[in-house]
C-alpha positions as CSV (number, residue, x, y, z in Angstrom):
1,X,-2.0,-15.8,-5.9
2,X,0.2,-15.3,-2.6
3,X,2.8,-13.9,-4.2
4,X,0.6,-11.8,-6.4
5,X,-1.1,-10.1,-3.4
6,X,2.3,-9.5,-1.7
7,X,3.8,-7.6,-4.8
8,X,0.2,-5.9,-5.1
9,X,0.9,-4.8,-1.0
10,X,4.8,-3.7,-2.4
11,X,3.8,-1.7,-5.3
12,X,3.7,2.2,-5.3
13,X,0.1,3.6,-5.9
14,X,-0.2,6.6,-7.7
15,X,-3.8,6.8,-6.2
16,X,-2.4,7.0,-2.7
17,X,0.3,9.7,-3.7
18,X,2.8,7.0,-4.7
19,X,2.9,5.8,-0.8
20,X,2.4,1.7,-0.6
21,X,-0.8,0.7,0.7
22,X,0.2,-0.6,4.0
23,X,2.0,2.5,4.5
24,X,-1.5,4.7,3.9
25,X,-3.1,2.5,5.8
26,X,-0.9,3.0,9.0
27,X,-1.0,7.2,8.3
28,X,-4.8,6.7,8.5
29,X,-4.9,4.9,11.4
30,X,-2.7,7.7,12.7
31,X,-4.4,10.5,11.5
């Protein structure tokens, strides 16, 4: 399950304009 949610955190979301979802996370926080 670990290792699930880490490659889940990794992988590229086309939803979020192909950006990772920790890296959307820290533009919002930004913005």
């Amino acid at each position: 399950e670990y290792i699930e949610v880490f490659y889940n955190r990794q992988r590229q979301h086309s939803t979020l304009g192909y950006h990772a979802p920790v890296e959307f996370e820290a533009r919002a926080a930004v913005a």
